[in-house]
N, C-alpha and C positions, 0 to 999 in steps of 0.2 A: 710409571707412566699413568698418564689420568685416563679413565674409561669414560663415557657417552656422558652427559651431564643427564643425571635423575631429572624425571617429572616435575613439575612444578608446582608446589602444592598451592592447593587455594587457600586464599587467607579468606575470614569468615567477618561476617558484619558485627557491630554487639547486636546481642539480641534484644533490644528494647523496639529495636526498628520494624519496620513492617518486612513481611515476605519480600516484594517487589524490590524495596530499599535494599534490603539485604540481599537480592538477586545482584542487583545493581550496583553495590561496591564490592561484590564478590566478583564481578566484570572487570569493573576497573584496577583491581587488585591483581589477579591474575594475570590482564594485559601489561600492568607495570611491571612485573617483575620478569614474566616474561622478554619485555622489550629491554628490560635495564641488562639481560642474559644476552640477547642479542649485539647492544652495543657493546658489552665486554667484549666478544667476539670480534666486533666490527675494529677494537681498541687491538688485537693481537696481531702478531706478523702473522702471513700464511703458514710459514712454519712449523708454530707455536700452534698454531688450530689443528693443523693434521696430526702433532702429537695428542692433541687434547681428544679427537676421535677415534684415534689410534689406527692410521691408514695411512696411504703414499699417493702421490703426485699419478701413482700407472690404479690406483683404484684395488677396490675389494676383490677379493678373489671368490669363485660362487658359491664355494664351504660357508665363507666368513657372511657375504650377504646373504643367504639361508637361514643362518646361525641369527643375524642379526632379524631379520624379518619377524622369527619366531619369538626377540626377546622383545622386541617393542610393539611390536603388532602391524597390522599393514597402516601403509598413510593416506590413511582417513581421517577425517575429522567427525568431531561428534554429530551426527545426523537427528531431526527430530522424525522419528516413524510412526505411520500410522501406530494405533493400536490392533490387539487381533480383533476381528470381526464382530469375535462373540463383546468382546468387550465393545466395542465402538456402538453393536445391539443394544445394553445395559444402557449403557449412557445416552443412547437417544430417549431412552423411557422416565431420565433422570429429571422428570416435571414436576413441580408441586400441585399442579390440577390432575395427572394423571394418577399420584401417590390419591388423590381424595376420592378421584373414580373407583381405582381400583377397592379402596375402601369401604364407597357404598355398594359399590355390587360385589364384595362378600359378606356386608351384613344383608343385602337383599334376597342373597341366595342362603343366607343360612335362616331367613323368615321363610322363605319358599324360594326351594331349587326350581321349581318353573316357573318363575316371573319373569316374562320378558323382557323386562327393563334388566335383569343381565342379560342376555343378549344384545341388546342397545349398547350398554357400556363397551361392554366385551369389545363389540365390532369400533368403536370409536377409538377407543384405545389403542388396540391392534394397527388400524390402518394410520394413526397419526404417528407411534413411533417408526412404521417399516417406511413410510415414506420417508421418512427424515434421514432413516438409518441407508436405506438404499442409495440417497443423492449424495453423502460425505462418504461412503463407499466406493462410489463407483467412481468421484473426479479423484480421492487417495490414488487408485488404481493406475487412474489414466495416469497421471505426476508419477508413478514409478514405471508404469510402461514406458515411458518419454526418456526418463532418467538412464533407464536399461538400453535403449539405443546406440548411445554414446560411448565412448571407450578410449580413454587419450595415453599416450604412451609418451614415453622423451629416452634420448638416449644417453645411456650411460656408459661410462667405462669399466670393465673389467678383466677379471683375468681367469682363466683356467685354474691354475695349481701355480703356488709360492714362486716359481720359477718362469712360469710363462710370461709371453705378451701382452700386455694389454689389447682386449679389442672393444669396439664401439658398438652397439649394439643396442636395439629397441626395445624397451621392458614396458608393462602398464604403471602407470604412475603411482597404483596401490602398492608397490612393490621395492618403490627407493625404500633406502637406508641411511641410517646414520654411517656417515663416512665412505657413502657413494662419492666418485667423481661421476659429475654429468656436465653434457656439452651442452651448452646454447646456442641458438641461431635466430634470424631471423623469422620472428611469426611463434616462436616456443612458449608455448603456457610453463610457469616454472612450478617443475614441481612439488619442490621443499622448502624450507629456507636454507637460502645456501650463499658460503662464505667462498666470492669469487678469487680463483687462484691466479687467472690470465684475464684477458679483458683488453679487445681492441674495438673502438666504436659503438659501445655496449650504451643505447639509449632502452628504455623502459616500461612502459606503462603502467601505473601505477595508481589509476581513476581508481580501481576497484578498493583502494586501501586507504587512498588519500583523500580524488574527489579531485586531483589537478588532470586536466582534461589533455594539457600536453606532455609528452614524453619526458623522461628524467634521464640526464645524464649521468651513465657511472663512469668511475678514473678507468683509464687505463693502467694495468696493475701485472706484475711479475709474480712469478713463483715464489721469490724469497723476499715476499715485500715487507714494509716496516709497519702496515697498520695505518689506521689514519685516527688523530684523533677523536677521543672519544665524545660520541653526541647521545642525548636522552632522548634519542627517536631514530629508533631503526631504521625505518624509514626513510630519515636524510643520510643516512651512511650509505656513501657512492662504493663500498666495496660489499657492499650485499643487497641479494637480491629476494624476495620474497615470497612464499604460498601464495596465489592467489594474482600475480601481475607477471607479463608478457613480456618477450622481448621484441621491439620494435624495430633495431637496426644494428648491428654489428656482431659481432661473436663473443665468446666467452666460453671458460672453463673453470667449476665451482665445486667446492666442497659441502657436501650435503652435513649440516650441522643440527638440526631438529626435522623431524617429520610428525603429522599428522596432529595429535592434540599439544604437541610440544612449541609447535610453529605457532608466530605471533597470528597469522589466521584461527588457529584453533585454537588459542587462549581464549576469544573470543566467540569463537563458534559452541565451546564446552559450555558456555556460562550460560548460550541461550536455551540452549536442551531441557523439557521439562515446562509443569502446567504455566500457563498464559496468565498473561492478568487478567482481570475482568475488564470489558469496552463496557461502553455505553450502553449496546443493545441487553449484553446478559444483564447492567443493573437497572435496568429498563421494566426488562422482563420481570426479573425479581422483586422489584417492587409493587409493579402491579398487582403480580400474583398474591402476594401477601396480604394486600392489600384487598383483595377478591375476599379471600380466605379467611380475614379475620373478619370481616363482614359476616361472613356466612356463619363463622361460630357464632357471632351473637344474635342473628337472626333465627338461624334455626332452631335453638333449644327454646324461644320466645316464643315461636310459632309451635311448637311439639307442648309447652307448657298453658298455652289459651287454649288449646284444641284440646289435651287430656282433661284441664279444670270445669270445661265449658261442658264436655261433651260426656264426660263418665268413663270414655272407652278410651284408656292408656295402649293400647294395642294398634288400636287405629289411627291415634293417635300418633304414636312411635313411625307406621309406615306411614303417614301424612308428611311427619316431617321428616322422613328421609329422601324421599321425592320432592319435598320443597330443598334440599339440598343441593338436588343433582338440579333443581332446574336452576339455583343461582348457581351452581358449576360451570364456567363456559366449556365446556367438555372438548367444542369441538376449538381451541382456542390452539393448542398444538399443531391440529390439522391445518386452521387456518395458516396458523404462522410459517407449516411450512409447505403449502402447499403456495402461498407468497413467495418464500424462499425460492424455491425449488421452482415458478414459474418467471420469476427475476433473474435468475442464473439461467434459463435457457435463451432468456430473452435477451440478456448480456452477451452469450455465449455467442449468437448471431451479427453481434457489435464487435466483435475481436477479441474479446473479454474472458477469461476462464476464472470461475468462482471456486475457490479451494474453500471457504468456510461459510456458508448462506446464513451467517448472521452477521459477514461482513457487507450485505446488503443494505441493510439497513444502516450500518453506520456510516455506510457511503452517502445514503440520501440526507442524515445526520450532523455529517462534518461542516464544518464552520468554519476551520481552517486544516490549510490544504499546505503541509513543508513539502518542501522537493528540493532534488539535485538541480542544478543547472545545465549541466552536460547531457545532451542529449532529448530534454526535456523542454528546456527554454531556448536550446541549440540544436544543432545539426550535428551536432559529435565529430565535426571534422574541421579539417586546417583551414583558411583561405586568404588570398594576400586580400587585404583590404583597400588597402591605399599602397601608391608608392609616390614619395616624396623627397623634393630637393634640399638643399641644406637649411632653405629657409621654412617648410613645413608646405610649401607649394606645391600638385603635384606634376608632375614632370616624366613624360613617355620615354625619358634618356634612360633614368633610374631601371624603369621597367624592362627593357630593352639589356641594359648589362647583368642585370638581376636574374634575365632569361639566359643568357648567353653563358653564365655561370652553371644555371642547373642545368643546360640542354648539354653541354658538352663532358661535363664531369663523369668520370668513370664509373667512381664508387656506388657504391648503396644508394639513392636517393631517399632525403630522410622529408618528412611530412611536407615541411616549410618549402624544401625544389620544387615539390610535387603542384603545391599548390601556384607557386608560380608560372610554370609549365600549362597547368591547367589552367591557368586567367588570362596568358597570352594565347592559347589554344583555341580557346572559347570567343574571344573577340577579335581574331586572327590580327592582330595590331604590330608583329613584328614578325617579320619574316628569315630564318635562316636560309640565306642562297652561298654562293661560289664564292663569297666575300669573305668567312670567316673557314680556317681548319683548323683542327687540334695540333698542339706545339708537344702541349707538356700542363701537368697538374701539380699542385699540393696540395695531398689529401687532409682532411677535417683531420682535426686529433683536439683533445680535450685540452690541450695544456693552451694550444691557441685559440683554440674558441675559432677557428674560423679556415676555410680555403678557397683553393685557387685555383684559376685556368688559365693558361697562357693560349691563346688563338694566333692561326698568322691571321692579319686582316690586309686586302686587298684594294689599294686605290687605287681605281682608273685614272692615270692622266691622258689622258689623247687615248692613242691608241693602245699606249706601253700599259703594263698595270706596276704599280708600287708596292711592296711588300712589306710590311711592317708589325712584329711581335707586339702586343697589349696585353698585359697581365688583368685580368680581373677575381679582385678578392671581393667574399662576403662572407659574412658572420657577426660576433658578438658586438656591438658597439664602441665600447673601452678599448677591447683588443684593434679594433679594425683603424678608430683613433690613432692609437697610441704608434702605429704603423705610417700614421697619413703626415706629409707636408705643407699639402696644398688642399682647395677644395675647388669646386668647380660652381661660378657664382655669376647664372644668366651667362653660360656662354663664356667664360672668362675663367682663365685658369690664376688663382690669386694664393697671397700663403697663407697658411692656418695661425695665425699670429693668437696668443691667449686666451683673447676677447672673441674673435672668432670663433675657435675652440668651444669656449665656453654658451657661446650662444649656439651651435651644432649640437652639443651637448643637450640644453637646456628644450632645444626643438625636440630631440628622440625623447625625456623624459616626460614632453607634454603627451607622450604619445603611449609611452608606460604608464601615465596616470588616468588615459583614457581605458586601461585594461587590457593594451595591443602589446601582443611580442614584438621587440623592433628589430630589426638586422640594419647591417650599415654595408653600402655598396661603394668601393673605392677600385681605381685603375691607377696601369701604370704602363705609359708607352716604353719598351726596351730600348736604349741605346744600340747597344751592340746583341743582336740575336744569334740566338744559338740554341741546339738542339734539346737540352734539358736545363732545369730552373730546380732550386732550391728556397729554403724559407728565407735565409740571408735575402733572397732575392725581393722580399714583401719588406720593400723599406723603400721609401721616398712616395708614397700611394698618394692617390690625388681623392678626394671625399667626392662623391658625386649625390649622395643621396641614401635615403633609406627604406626600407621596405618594411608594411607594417601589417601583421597579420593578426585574424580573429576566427573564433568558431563561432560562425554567423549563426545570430537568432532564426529559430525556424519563423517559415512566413506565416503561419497560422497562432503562433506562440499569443502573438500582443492580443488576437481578436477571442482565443481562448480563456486568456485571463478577466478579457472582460463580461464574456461569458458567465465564467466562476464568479466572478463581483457581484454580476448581475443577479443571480441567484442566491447571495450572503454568503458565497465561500471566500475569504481571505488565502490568498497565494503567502508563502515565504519561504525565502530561499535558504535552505540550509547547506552549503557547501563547504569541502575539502579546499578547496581554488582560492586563491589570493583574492584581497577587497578589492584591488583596483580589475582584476576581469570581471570577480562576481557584479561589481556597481554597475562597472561600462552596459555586461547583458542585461541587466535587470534594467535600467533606464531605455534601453534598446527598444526592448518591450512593453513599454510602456507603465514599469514601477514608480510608484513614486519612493524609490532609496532611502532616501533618510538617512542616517548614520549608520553605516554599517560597524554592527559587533562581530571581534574576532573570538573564537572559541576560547583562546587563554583568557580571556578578559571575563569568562562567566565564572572559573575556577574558584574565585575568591568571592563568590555570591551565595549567602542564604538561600533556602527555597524561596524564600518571600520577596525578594531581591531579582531573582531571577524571575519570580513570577511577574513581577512588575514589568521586565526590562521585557520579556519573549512578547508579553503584550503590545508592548509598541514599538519593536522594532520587528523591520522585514526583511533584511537580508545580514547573516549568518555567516561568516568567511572562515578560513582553518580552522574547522570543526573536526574532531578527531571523535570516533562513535561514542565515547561515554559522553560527553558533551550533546552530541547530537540524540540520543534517548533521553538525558535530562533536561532539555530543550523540550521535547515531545511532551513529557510529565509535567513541566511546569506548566506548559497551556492548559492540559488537563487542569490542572489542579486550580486553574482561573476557569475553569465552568466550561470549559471550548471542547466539541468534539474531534478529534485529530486524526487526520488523515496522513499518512507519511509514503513517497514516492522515490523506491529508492533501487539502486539496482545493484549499489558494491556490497564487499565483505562489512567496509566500514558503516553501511547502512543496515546490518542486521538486527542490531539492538533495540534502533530506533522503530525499525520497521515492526517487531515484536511487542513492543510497549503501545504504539499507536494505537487510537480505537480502529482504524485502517489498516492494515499495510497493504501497498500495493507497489508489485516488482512487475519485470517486462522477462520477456518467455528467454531475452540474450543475457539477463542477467546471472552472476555465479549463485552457485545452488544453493549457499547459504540465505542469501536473498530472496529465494524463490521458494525456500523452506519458512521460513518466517514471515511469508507474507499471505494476506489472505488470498489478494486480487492480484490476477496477473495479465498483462495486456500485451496482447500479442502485438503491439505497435506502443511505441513508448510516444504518446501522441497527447496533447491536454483534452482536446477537443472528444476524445474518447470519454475522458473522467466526464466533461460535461455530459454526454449523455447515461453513464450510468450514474450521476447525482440522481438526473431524475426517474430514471427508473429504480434508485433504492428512496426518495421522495413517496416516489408511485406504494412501491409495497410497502413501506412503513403506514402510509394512508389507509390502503385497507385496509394496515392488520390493524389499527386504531379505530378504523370505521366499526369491525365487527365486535373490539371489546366495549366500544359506546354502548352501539345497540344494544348487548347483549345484558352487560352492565344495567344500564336503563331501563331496560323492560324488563326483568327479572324482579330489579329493587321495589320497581311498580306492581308485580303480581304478588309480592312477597308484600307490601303493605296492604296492597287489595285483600290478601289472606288471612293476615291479622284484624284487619275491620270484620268481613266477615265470617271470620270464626266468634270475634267475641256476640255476634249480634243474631247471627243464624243457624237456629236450632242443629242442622244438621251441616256436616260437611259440603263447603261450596261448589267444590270439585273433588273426584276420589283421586285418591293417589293415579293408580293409572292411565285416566284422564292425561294427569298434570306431565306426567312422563312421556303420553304420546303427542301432548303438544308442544312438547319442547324439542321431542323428537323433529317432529314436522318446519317447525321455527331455526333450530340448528341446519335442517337439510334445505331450508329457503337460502342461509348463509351462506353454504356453500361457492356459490360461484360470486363470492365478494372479492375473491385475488383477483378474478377477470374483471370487475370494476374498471373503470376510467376515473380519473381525479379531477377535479376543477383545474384549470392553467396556474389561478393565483394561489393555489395551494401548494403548487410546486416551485415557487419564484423563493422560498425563505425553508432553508435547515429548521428540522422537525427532531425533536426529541422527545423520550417520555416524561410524563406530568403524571408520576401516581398520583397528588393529590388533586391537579386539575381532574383527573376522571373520576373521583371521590364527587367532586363539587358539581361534575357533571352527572353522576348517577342521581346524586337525592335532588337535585332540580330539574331534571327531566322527565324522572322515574315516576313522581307522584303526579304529571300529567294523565299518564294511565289509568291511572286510582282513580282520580276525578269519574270517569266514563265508564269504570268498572263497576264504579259504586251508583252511580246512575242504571246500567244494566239492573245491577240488583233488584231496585228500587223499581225501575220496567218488569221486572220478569216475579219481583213481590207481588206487587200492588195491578198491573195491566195481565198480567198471565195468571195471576191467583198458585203460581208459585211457590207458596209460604206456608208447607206441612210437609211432611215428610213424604206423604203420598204422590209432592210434586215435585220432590228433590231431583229426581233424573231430569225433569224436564227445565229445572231450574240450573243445573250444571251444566246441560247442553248446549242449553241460550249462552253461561259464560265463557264456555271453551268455545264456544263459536267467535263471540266477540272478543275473547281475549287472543285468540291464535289470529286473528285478521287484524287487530288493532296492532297485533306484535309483528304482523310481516310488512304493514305500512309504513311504521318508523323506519324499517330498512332503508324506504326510499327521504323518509323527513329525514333521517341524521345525517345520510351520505354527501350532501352537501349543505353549503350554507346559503345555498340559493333556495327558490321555490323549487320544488322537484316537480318535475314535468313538463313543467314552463320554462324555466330558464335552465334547469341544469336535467338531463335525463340519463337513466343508469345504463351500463353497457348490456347488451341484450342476453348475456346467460342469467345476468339479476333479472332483467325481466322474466324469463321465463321461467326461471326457479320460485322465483317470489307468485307470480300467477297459478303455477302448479301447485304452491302451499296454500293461495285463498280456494282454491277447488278443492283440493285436498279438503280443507275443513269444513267448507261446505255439504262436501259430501258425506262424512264421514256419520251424522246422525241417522242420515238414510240408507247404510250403505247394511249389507250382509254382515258387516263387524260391531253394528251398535248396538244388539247385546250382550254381545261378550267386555265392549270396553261401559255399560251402564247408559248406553244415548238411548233415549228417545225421539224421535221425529218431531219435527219442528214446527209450528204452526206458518202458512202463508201470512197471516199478519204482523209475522216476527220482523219480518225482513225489511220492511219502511223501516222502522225502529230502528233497527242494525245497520242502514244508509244512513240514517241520522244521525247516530251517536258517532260513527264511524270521521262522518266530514265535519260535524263538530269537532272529532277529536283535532283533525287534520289542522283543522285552524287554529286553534287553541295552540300546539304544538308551533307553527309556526312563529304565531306572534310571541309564545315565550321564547323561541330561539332568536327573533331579533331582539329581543331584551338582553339574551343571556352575550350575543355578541358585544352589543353596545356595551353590557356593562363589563366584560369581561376582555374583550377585542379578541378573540378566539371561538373556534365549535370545535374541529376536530384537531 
């Protein structure tokens, strides 16, 4: 006898290929072999399965499920989990500006353990990584708090001891087994994959796997059935059901054949476990950084070597240029970016929004194109009769009216499609059941007919007498409901269904399947001779009156959302599991322009390059199955497109992990909502619209403070180099230069609470390490200009120009260089005039005001002989207004050169 079927090993990529790649067909690899396991199964009698688990029809006995629990483990699928704390600590300090801090301030303390400026680093450092680390701490927490709520059980059968009963009974769903019997019913999450042994009325849902938004019907099936032909997609085998999809109407009894990572859910769920790729914003960041960084190496040993050659003293030297290091450091560039974050995620938070990773802020404001489901997102997630229509596509309140009379009286289940009819006569109150119809007799739905029946007495008044008279009314599948009909009903006029006829009835329901509509077909039949019960024999001679045609209607906000996202350069495209003809009908609904929709088989046979081309210009995506839909995601990437992905099934996991986004909704399965970054407590477009612009918003400030920061630094660092080679003595001491950089970073501070210009938020923002290269050395040496003027003031007008007036000559530059350097705050932050046309949110006011007092005062204050100031002369300060709105000017007119010539500032 064969035991459980072994694990399934993963087959491995060649290694030539990148990580990701190699993530990526170790996905696909896995799911296939996985699924080809499954259809074996789906190919065997019930029989032959319950040998292959090694169990019976009355179920495990609780020795053997024990026994079994312990050999495969509970049924879980691979989860991604936080990291432990300490570790999540480590990795938020994983900066390359914080590795250089930390650097300078232990050569500064091994020069001298009381230099202040360690304590400056110190505190900067400190407070940038705990903020980071506290905010991806505490939303981790919240996501297993929420997770820990929940608790889903299903029932299973078992037995006592080798001898006993079977009984039914409620287990946690961590606890099926290979060669459980479990029951299904209506509303049942399923909890394994499992090969159905009984099975009456068993419809499905199956969005979570597939992406088809309507229920799937499975056969109806026996204990010793024969198997159904074999398919290469578990999936369309109507005798199994799967991880991960519901049961929507009927019953059933199933043989638990894989659990947990074994299940085609967790072929795929294994594969996404493990580090992420990199988005946009980490190679954003990286870039940058590096880009800061190699700056600084070649600047500062330039600077440490004019200053030792010029000056004699290699010592002073040495701590000169370690402090010109920390000021081109942007030290506080961590804090900034996440005190962005982490003020973008509360401010989401208050939108409906829960941010599980705050660097997926940013690449929300990023994204440039937006895939999505269609279910749900572009619809309403639910049934609804659209139309109902006569045999010539007319519509027609007769149709509606038997259509009603079918699902108001029928016994059984009511499956979506009654419901919604029910509901659309309900809603417009347009047909009334009174004393005229009673129930006779039915024939229930069953899969082999595709369709059933109500037999009503209906009551004519003649005079006084009333007439009594049986009508059968059938509805269901179109072929079937045909191939039953004689007649058809044509303006009032009962006529025969002659070939032609036929064929044109025919060709009316299929205009109505190429619109994307499920059709049903509505036919009667008045009884001859009545009598108390009816049979199927009795669904012959039907007369066609019409058909009924249903849709998951576009939500009403959907069309005015998209153009929203347009409006702002996000690109919508629909990625779905769902057939072309519903995905084209919703997507034209809402106002797509369609185009030729691609089905997922048709990308199989496509190079990356190939596919790169084709994801570019096409917008709607049909029977996409997840490896498809993640290499869909990659190819855009890999055409320069930020990507944002919107997705809520198992079959969306992949994609939604690969994306520089993922974003799931709070009802999606946890695999979903583990691999996504963003999750939105309402699966709503109109939401994305507004967090674009609030991750717009924070990527703009953290850009505004690497400009400035960038820019005025390059500028004191060339101001340094001039005068070191020209001025006998040091132009600033070290400590100076540390406490005005201190003072300069502490004005930046309240740059997250910035406001943006409107038109800076109307267009997807990405990083440009080399834009801000181009933008550093053309901005930078504006400063230089007025610096070097200063000099030139405080040489030649202050008599400045001996060593005797060196204090008083470093006092005048730290005065004009820390005010020159808190005004740019306001010239970069927009590309308006500042004050006038564009003014900053008022914490920049008042930090940036507190830093020009601050320097101010600082020459006169109790601290200016311990940092080297001297008091400043009253004739100073004309001078310092001068240079100062000179500067102002100058700065502006080269920023409208640099737009013109460039068509960008920030």
């Amino acid at each position: 006898m064969t035991m459980l079927t072994p694990r399934t090993p993963t087959t491995l990529a060649p290694p030539g290929r990148s990580r990701r790649e190699r993530k990526a067909a170790e996905l696909q690899a896995r799911t296939r072999a996985v699924g080809g396991r499954l259809a074996g199964i789906s190919a065997r009698s019930g029989v032959q399965v319950l040998q292959e688990v090694d169990t019976s029809p009355a179920g495990l006995t609780s020795s053997e499920a024990a026994l079994r629990l312990e050999r495969h483990g509970p049924n879980t699928v691979a989860h991604e989990r936080a990291p432990r704390w300490y570790l999540q600590l480590a990795k938020a300090y994983a900066n390359p500006f914080i590795a250089v801090l930390v650097f300078l301030a232990a050569v500064m303390y091994a020069q001298d353990p009381a230099d202040p400026g360690v304590v400056i680093l110190s505190v900067m450092v400190g407070v940038s990584g705990l903020l980071r680390f506290w905010q991806e701490f505490r939303s981790g927490r919240a996501a297993d708090a929420l997770k820990r709520l929940v608790t889903t059980t299903c029932a299973v059968q078992r037995r006592a001891g080798s001898g006993s009963a079977p009984t039914t009974f409620e287990v946690p769903m961590e606890q099926v087994v290979p060669g459980d019997v479990v029951k299904l019913a209506a509303g049942d999450l399923i909890p394994a994959d499992l090969r159905i042994l009984t099975a009456k009325d068993l419809t499905v849902s199956q969005a979570a796997l597939s992406g088809e938004s309507l229920p799937v019907a499975k056969a109806d099936t026996r204990t010793r059935d024969l198997g159904q032909r074999e398919t290469t997609d578990p999936v369309e085998a109507d005798n199994l059901v799967l991880t991960g999809t519901s049961v929507t109407s009927g019953t059933a009894t199933g043989i638990v054949v894989a659990t947990g990572a074994d299940t085609y859910f967790g072929s795929m769920a294994g594969s996404l476990v493990g580090e992420r790729p990199q988005t946009n914003f980490d190679t954003g960041v990286r870039k940058v950084s590096f880009l800061l960084i190699r700056f600084m190496l070649v600047m500062v040993p330039v600077v440490f070597m004019v200053n030792g050659l010029t000056k004699g003293d290699w010592d002073e030297a040495f701590l000169f240029g370690v402090a010109v290091a920390v000021g081109l450091t942007p030290e506080m560039l961590p804090m900034v970016v996440s005190a962005n974050l982490a003020r973008g995620a509360v401010a989401m938070s208050r939108r409906k929004v829960v941010v599980k990773r705050l660097n997926a802020i940013q690449n929300l404001g990023a994204m440039d194109v937006l895939c999505t489901d269609k279910t749900g997102t572009l619809t309403e997630d639910r049934i609804v009769l659209d139309r109902y229509l006569d045999v010539h596509g007319d519509e027609d309140g007769e149709v509606l009216e038997y259509g009603y009379l079918n699902a108001r009286f029928q016994t059984g289940l009511r499956n979506l499609m009654d419901q919604a009819v029910i509901d659309r006569v309900d809603e417009a109150e347009e047909v009334v059941v009174d004393a005229r119809f009673s129930m006779v007799d039915e024939i229930p739905f069953d899969f082999a007919r595709r369709r059933m029946s109500v037999v009503l007495d209906r009551n004519h008044l003649v005079g006084d007498l009333g007439h009594h008279e049986h009508i059968m009314i059938t509805k269901g599948a179109v072929e079937e409901v045909l191939d039953r009909c004689t007649h058809m009903a044509d303006r009032g006029e009962r006529v025969e269904l002659t070939e032609r006829l036929r064929g044109h009835v025919t060709r009316t329901a299929e205009d109505d399947n190429r619109q994307g509509l499920r059709v049903l077909a509505v036919a009667t039949r008045t009884i001859d001779s009545p009598r108390d019960t009816y049979t199927v024999a009795d669904e012959d001679g039907l007369t066609l009156v019409g058909f009924l045609a249903f849709l998951d209607p576009p939500k009403a906000d959907a069309a005015r959302a998209l153009r929203g996202l347009a409006d702002m350069g996000v690109s919508v495209k629909v990625v779905t599991g769902d057939n072309e003809l519903v995905a084209a009908r919703v997507c034209a609904d809402v106002g797509m322009d369609v185009g030729q929709v691609v089905l997922g088989p048709g990308t199989d046979g496509l190079d990356d390059t190939e596919l790169r081309a084709l994801a570019a210009r096409t917008k709607v995506f049909a029977k996409v199955n997840p490896v498809q839909k993640a290499r869909i995601v990659r190819a855009l990437q890999a055409g320069g497109h930020t990507v944002g992905f919107l997705g809520d099934g198992i079959n969306d996991a992949a994609a939604l992990r690969d994306a520089d986004v993922g974003i799931s909704v709070d009802t999606a399965v946890d695999i979903a909502k583990e691999s996504a970054d963003i999750i939105l407590l309402e699966k709503d477009l109109t939401v994305l619209e507004q967090g674009v612009v609030q991750g717009r918003t924070t990527f703009g400030n953290t850009i505004k403070y690497i400009k400035m920061t960038a820019s005025s630094n390059f500028g004191n660092v060339f101001s340094v180099l001039v005068a070191s080679a020209f001025i006998p003595f040091q132009p600033m001491l070290a400590i100076m230069l540390l406490v005005q950089n201190l003072v300069y970073d502490l004005s930046q501070l309240a740059t997250p609470w910035d406001r943006m210009d409107e038109e800076y938020l109307r267009k997807p923002r990405n990083w440009d390490a080399k834009g801000i290269g181009r933008f550093m050395v053309t901005i930078g040496p504006v400063s230089s200009v007025f610096d070097i003027s200063m000099f030139l003031i405080m040489w030649h007008v202050f008599a400045a120009n001996s060593e005797a007036g060196q204090a008083l000559f470093q006092s005048g530059w730290f005065v004009e260089g820390l005010l020159s350097q808190t005004l740019i705050v306001h010239m970069i932050r927009t590309r308006k005039i500042p004050f006038l046309q564009s003014r900053a949110s008022w914490p920049v006011m008042v930090t940036t005001v507190l830093a020009v007092l601050a320097g101010l005062w600082l020459p006169f204050s109790p601290l200016a002989p311990s940092l080297g100031f001297v008091a400043l002369p009253a004739s100073y300060f004309p001078w310092l207004a001068g240079v100062l709105l000179a500067y102002c000017t100058l700065t502006q007119l080269v920023k409208t050169w640099y737009i013109r010539r460039f068509g960008t500032w920030l």
